[in-house]
C-alpha positions as CSV (number, residue, x, y, z in Angstrom):
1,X,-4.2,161.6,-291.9
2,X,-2.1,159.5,-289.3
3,X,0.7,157.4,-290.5
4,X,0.4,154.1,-291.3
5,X,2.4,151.6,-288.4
6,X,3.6,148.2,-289.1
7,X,3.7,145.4,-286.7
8,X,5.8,142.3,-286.0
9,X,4.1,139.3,-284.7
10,X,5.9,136.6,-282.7
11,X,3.7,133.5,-282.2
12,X,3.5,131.5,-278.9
13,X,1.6,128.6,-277.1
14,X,0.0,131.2,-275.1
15,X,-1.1,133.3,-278.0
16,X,0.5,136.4,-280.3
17,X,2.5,139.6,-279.4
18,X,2.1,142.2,-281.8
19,X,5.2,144.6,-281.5
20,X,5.3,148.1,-283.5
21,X,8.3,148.1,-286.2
22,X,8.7,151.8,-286.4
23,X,9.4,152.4,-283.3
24,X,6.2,153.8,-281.6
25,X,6.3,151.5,-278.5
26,X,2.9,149.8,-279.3
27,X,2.8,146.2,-277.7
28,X,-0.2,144.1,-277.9
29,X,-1.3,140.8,-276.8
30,X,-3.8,138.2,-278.3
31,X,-4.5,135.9,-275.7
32,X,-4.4,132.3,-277.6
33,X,-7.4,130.5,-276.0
34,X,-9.5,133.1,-275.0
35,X,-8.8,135.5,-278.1
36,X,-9.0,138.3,-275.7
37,X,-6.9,141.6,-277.0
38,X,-4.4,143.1,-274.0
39,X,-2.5,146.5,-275.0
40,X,0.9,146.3,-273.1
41,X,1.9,149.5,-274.4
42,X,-0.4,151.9,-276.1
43,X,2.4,153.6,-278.3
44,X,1.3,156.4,-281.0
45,X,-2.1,156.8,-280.3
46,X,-2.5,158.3,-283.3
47,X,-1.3,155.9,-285.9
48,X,-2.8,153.2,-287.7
49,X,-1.3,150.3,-287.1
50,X,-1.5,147.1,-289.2
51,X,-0.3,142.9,-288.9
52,X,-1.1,139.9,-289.3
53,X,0.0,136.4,-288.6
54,X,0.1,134.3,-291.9
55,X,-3.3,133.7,-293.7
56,X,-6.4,132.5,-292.6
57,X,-8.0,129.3,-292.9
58,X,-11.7,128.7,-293.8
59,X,-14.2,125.9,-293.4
60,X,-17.2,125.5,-294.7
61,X,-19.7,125.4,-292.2
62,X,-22.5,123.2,-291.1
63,X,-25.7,123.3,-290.2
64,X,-27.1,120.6,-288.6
């Protein structure tokens, strides 16, 4: 089983850069209008690699 990666996120007006912590080189960007994924650096391939950027907030919806 590949070992488990985890990322540091660092927020900006133009969206989120996910950076590895242990040293594997993976770089990702979330693009913060579009919410389209961009992988800078691809790093250990083989890892999993897990972040996140605080919690997430819900609404409830409506249908109209």
């Amino acid at each position: 089983m590949a070992r488990t990666h985890r990322m540091e996120c660092t927020a900006s007006p133009a969206g989120l850069l996910f950076e590895c912590l242990d040293g594997c080189g993976r770089r990702i960007v979330v693009d913060g209008a579009s919410g389209d994924l961009t992988i800078i650096d691809h790093g250990d391939r083989a890892a999993l690699h897990q972040a996140s950027n605080g919690g997430v907030d819900l609404h409830p919806t409506t249908i109209d």
